[in-house]
Phi, psi and omega in degrees: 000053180052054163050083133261207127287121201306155167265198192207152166216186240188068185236137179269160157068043166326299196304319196208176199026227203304307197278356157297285185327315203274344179270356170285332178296319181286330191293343170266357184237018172131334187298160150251141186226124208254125153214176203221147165226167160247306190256319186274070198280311151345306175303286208293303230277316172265002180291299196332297187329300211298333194282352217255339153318296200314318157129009196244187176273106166245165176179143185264128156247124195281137162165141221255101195280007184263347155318142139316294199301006155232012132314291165314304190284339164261356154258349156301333195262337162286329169281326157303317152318298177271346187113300233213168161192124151295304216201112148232169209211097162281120184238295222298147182194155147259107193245109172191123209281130164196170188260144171329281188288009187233008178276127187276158191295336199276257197001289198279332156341288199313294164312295181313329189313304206266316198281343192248296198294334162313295179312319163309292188256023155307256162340302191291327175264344172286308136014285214273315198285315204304286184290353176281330185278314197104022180278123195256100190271165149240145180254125167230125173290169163230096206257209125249145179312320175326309182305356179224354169276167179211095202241161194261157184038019160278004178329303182269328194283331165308293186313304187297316164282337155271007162261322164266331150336270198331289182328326179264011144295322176278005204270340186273351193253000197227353189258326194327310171334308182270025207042063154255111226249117163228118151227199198231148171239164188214077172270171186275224179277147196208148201281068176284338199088356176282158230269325170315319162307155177281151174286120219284297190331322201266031150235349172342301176343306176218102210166052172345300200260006191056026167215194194248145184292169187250135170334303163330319205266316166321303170278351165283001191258349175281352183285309213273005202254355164264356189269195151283322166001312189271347193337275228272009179266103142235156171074025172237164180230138169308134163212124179228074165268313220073019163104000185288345178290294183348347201214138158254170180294188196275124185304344158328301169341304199260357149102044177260000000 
């Protein structure tokens, strides 16, 4: 980082698809980097490697971020390491598809722990070590298109992403005080490999530019949205669709 003094980040859900990407990328762009898994330790264990070329510091904390008690307990564990916090990055989400009249409580329970409430008190504690040090830090969600898209069978997990959105508006007009910055990217369908995605050719359709954004292209827009470069961006959200909010779907979708 040009002889500055190293920054430092913070990212949930690491291990493995967008939030693999996005801590490699700060690891290339100067960071020592904290990231958190839950389930996937294989996944955190080569995210680890690979950031680890870059030549800075990384290291994985397993914890379940829908938990209070573990929230506490994996940023405790980053403050003792790093000192500092520069840069947190809400990533861990649950993504699960169920139709409106068949969605069980233990679904939106599931989602929401991790997508609203986690992601809240995510935020409220990267937020409190920022302003206790005096770090005019920056915070990014990591949302979706979904929360402003109306897509079938996304009822709960859509809602839950628009609901954190809002929330990491007020947490930035409420952080503001403290130069801290929070905003939101909001990507579309994005190439993780997971197994669970649709075959890209079949969403081309509504899909302006026809292709799917890449992990790479998610963590440079969070590098640029930590420089300065961004000092005068808080409180807005980012959508790295290709143009996919522009359209609606096929009315068939949705089961007419």
């Amino acid at each position: 980082m040009d002889g500055k003094v190293k920054k430092t980040a913070f990212v949930t859900g690491g291990g493995t698809g967008i939030g693999s990407g996005i801590v490699k990328e700060l690891a290339k762009a100067g960071y020592d980097v904290a990231f958190s898994y839950c389930t996937s330790e294989q996944g955190a264990e080569k995210t680890a490697a690979e950031s680890k070329k870059y030549g800075g510091r990384v290291f994985a904390v397993r914890a379940d971020v829908s938990k209070i008690e573990d929230i506490q307990r994996m940023f405790d564990e980053v403050e003792a390491k790093f000192s500092k916090l520069d840069l947190f990055v809400n990533n861990a989400g649950i993504t699960e598809k169920s139709d409106f009249l068949h969605t069980a409580p233990e679904l939106f329970d599931r989602i929401c722990g991790v997508d609203y409430k986690g992601a809240f008190f995510c935020i409220q504690r990267a937020g409190q070590i920022m302003a206790d040090k005096g770090i005019k830090g920056s915070i990014v969600l990591v949302s979706s298109n979904n929360a402003v898209a109306h897509f079938a069978d996304v009822a709960v997990y859509a809602s839950a992403k628009a609901a954190a959105g809002k929330m990491a508006e007020h947490a930035a007009i409420e952080l503001a005080k403290y130069g801290i910055r929070v905003n939101i990217i909001a990507p579309g369908w994005t190439d993780t490999g997971a197994s669970r995605l649709d075959e890209k050719e079949e969403t081309y359709y509504k899909i302006p530019l026809k292709k799917w954004t890449t992990v790479e292209e998610i963590g440079k827009a969070i590098v640029f949205l930590a420089s300065d470069a961004a000092a005068s961006i808080t409180g807005t959200t980012m959508l790295i669709d290709n143009g996919a909010c522009l359209v609606s779907d096929k009315r068939e979708r949705y089961g007419y």
